[in-house]
C-alpha positions in Angstrom: -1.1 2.5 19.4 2.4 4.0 18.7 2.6 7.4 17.1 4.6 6.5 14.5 2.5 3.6 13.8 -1.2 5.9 13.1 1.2 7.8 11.1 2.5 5.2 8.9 -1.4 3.9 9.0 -2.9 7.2 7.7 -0.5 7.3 4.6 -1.4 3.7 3.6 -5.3 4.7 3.8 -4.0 8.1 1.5 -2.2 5.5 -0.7 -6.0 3.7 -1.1 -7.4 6.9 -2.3 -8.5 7.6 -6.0 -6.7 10.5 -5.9 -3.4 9.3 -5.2 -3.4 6.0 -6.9 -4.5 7.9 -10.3 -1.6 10.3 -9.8 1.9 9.3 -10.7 3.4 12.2 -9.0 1.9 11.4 -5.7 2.6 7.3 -6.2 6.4 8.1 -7.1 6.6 10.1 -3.7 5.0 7.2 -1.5 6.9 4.3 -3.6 10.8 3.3 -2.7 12.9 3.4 -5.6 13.2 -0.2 -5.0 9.5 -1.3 -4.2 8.3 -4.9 -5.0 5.0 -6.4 -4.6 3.2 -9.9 -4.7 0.2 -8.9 -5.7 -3.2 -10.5 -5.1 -3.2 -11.3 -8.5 -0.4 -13.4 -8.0 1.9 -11.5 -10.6 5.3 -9.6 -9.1 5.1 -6.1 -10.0 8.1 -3.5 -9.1 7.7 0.6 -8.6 8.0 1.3 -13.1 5.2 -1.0 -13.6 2.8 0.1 -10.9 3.3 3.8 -12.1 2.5 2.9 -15.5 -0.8 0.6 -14.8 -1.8 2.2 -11.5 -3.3 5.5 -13.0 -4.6 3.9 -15.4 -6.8 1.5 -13.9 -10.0 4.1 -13.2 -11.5 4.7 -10.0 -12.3 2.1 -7.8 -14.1 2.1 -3.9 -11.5 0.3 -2.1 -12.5 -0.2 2.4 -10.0 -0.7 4.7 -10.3 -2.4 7.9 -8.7 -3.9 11.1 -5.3 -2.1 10.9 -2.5 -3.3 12.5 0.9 -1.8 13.0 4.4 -3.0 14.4 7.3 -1.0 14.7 10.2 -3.0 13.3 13.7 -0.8 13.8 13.5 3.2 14.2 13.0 3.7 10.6 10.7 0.5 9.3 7.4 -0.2 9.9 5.1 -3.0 8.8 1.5 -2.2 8.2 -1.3 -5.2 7.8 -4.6 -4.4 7.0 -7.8 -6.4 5.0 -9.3 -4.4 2.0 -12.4 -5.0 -0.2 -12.7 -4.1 -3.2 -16.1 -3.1 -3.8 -15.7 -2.8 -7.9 -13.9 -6.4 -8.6 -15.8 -7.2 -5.4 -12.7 -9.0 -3.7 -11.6 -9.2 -0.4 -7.7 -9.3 0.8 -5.1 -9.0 3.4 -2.7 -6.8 3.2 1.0 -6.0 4.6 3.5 -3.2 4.2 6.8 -2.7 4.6 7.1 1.2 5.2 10.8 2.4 5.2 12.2 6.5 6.3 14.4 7.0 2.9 15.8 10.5 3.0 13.7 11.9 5.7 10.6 10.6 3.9 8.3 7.4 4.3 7.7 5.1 1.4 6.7 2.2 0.8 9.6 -0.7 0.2 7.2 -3.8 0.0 3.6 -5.2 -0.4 2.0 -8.0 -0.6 -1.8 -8.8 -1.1 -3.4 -11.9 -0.6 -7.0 -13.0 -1.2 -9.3 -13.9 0.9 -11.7 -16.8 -0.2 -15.1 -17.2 1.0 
């Protein structure tokens, strides 16, 4: 696997961490200034509104699995991954756009899907 591409993969498994999604500091620095997503839920949700629910939402135990990488141009990468949520107990898959902005990688898009079993 590229480089690159285990780097991008390491800061999407720090964005899953409790630590990071309950800090609005550390979410503004991984988010683009221009960051959609579609979530799981279905709803669209841009970079204000994740910083003002995703702190709030208490811990929860979020596993990763079967990452996959693809290097898109020099500077964008797309990230897909399944997660399962072991508090809501919901599984999804999960893609990433990851952008370089100003010598620093964020997160542009996301989108999570559910999985039905």
């Amino acid at each position: 696997m590229d480089k690159l591409v285990k780097t991008i993969i390491s800061l999407e498994k720090r964005f899953l961490q409790n630590d990071v999604r309950s800090s609005t500091e550390e979410l503004s620095k991984l988010l683009a200034e221009d960051f959609i997503e579609f979530g799981s839920s279905g709803c669209i949700y841009n970079k204000k509104q994740v910083l003002n629910q995703l702190p709030n939402d208490g811990k929860v135990e979020i596993i990763p699995k079967n990452f996959s990488g693809s290097v898109l141009s020099k500077d964008t990468i797309l990230v897909t991954f399944e997660t399962y949520n072991s508090t809501t107990e919901v599984s999804a898959l999960r893609s990433s756009i990851w952008k370089c902005i100003d010598n620093r990688w964020q997160i542009l898009f996301h989108q999570g899907t559910k999985i039905n079993k």
